[in-house]
N, C-alpha and C positions, 0 to 999 in steps of 0.2 A: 417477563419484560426483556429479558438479557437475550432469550430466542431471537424475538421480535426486533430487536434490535442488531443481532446480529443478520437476519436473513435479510433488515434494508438496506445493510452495510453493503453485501454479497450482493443484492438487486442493483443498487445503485454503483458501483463496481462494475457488474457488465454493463449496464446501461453506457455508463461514461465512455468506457471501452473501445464499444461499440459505435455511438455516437461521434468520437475524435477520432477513429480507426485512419480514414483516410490520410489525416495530419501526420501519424506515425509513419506510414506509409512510405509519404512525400520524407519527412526524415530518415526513413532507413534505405530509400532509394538514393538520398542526397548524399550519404554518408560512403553508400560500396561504389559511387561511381567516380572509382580511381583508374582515370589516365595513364598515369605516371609510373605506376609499378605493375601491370597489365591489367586485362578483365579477369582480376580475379573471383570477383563473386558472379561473373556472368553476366554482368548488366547489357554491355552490350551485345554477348552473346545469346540468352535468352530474347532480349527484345524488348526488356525493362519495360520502356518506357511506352509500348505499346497494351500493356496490360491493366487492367481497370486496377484503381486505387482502393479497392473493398477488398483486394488480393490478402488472403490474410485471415479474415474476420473470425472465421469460424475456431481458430486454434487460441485467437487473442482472447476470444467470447469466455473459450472453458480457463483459458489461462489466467483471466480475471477474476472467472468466481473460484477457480482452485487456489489462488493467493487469496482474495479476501475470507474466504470461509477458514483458510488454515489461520490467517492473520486473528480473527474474529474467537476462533476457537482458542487459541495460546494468551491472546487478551483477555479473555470471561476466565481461563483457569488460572492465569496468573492473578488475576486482582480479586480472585478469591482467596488466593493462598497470599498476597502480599499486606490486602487490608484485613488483618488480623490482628488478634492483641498482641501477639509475640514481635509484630514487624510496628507497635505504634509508635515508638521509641524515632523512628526511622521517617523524613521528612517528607511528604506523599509526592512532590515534584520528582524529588528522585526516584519515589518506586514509581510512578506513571511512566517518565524516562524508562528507566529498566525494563517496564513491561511494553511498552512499545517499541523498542527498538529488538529485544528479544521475537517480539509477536513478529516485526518486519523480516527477519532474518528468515526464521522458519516462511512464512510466507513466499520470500525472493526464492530459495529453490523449489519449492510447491508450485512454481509460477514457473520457473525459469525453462522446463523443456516446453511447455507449449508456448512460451516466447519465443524460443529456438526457432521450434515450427514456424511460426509465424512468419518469422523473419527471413525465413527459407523460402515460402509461399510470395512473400511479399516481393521475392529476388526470381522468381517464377521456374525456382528449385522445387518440382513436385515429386517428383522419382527418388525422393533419399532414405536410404535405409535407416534404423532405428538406432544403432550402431552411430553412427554418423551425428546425429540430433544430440545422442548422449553424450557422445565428446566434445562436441560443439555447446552445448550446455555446459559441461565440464569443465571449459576453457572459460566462460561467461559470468559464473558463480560468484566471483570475488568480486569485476566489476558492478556486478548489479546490487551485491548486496551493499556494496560501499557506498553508492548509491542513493537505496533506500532510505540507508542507515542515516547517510550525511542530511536528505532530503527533511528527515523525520527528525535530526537531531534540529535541524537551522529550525525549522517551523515549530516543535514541541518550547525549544528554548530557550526563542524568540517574544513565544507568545508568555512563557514563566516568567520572562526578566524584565518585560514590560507594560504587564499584568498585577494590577494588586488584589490577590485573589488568596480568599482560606478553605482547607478543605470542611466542610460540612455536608456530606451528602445528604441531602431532602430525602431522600426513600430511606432511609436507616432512622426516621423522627417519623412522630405522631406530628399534626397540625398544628395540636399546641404546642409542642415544644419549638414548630418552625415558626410559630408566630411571637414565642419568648426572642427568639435569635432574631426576628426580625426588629423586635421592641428596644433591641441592646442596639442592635446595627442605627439605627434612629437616634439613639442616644448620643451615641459617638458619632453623629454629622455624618452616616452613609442616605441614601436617599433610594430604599428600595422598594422595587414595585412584588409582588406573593411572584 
């Protein structure tokens, strides 16, 4: 089940990707086209604005599913090793935290040179050495991951703080025991559906 779930994460990853490609596009062309301190990214030197909005797709494609499968793979082996007897002591909001922003981290540079590309492609920079992509990723690292990290922290800690939720994982019980939990949950005024 943990496969299967990770390979929809990684499907639906490129799909989204892909699908919103143009949006990014129009933002990272909105963003290099600076007047003011020259054509530095080339926009109007390449022709920016003459070049189709799909510009891009193919680096953002693999750059999606190389962050979400890295994401995906450091999530299933963390919360293997986190939801164990030795870590129960320890409150599961914070290890889900811990292991999500960890899992994002590795994933942001997994991702991060074929967002480079991309964003190179997208500025209809296609001639750039490899050399070049790596320092430019290099340069990128910290903002992206701070990034994820902030993106994951608001929405992971958001949804903790104004969520009344316990951990009980269903897949770790037989039926009847999820049906005792459900029988207690009833007792105490929750109203839940199996």
């Amino acid at each position: 089940m943990r496969h299967s779930k990770a390979l929809s994460f990684v499907a639906l990853e490129m799909f989204h990707n892909t699908l919103f490609h143009f949006i990014e596009t129009v933002k990272v062309r909105g963003q290099a086209r600076n007047i003011v301190s020259g054509d530095i990214s080339g926009y109007f030197a390449n022709e920016v604005v003459k070049k189709p909005l799909i510009s891009g797709v193919i680096s953002g494609f693999f750059g999606a599913g190389s962050g979400a499968l890295t994401f995906m793979t450091f999530h299933n082996l963390l919360t293997s090793k986190f939801f164990t007897p030795e870590w129960e002591n320890v409150d599961f909001r914070a290890k889900n935290m811990l292991i999500y922003l960890t899992a994002d981290v590795f994933a942001s540079v997994a991702r991060l040179p074929f967002e480079t590309r991309k964003q190179l492609v997208q500025m209809s920079n296609y001639q750039i050495e490899l050399s070049v992509i790596w320092r430019n990723a290099y340069y990128g690292v910290v903002p992206l991951m701070a990034r994820d990290i902030l993106f994951r922290s608001i929405i992971l800690g958001t949804y903790y703080s104004t969520t009344d939720i316990e951990h009980k994982p269903c897949l770790k019980y037989s039926i009847p025991q999820i049906m005792e939990f459900m029988r207690v949950r009833r007792a105490q005024g929750y109203n839940d559906t199996l």
